[in-house]
C-alpha positions as CSV (number, residue, x, y, z in Angstrom):
1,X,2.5,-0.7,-11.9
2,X,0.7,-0.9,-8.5
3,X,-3.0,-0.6,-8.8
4,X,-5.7,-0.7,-6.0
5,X,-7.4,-4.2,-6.4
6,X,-3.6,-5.6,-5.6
7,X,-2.8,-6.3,-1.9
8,X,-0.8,-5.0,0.3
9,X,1.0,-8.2,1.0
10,X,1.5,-8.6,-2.8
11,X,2.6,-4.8,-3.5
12,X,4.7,-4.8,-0.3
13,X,6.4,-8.6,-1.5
14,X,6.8,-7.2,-5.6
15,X,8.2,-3.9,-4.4
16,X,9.9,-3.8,-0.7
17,X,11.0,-0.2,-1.7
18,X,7.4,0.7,-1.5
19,X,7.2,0.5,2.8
20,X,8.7,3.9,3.6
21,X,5.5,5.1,1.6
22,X,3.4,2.8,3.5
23,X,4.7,4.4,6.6
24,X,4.5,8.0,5.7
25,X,0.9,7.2,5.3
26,X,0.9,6.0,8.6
27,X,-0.2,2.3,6.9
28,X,2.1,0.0,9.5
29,X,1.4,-2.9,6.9
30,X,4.4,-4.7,7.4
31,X,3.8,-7.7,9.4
32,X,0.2,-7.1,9.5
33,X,-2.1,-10.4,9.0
34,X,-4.5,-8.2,7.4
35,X,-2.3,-7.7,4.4
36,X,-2.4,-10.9,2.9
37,X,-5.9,-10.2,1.9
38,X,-6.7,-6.4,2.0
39,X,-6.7,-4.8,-1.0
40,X,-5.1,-1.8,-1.2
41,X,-8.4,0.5,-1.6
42,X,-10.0,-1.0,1.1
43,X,-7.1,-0.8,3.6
44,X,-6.6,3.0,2.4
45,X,-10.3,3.6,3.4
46,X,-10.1,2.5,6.8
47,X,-7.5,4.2,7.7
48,X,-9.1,7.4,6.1
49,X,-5.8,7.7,3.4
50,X,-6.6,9.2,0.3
51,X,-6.3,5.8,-1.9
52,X,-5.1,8.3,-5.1
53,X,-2.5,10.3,-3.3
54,X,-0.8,6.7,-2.2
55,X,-1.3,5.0,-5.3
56,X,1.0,8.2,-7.1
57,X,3.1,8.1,-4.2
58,X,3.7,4.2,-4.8
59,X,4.1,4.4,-8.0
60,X,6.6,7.1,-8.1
61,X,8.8,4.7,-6.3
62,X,9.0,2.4,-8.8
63,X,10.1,4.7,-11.4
């Protein structure tokens, strides 16, 4: 289960099926040097993402 303390390296590494959600949420983390050490709630509020609606959305991938 993804939670919002992980990063986004981290989620995106665990669960490359996660990075068309990432994109949908227009969160171009792939690549991104920022990743390796952004949580996820703090890289959801800079780019103004509702960090819930993308935690459900990641999550539902995984099931």
């Amino acid at each position: 289960m993804i939670n919002k303390e992980m990063t986004i390296e981290e989620i995106i590494r665990r669960y490359p099926q996660t990075i068309p959600v990432f994109t949908r949420f227009g969160l171009e983390c792939v690549g991104c040097q920022i990743a390796s050490f952004e949580a996820l709630e703090h890289g959801a509020g800079v780019h103004h993402v509702d960090v819930e609606q993308l935690l459900k959305e990641l999550n539902a991938v995984l099931s």
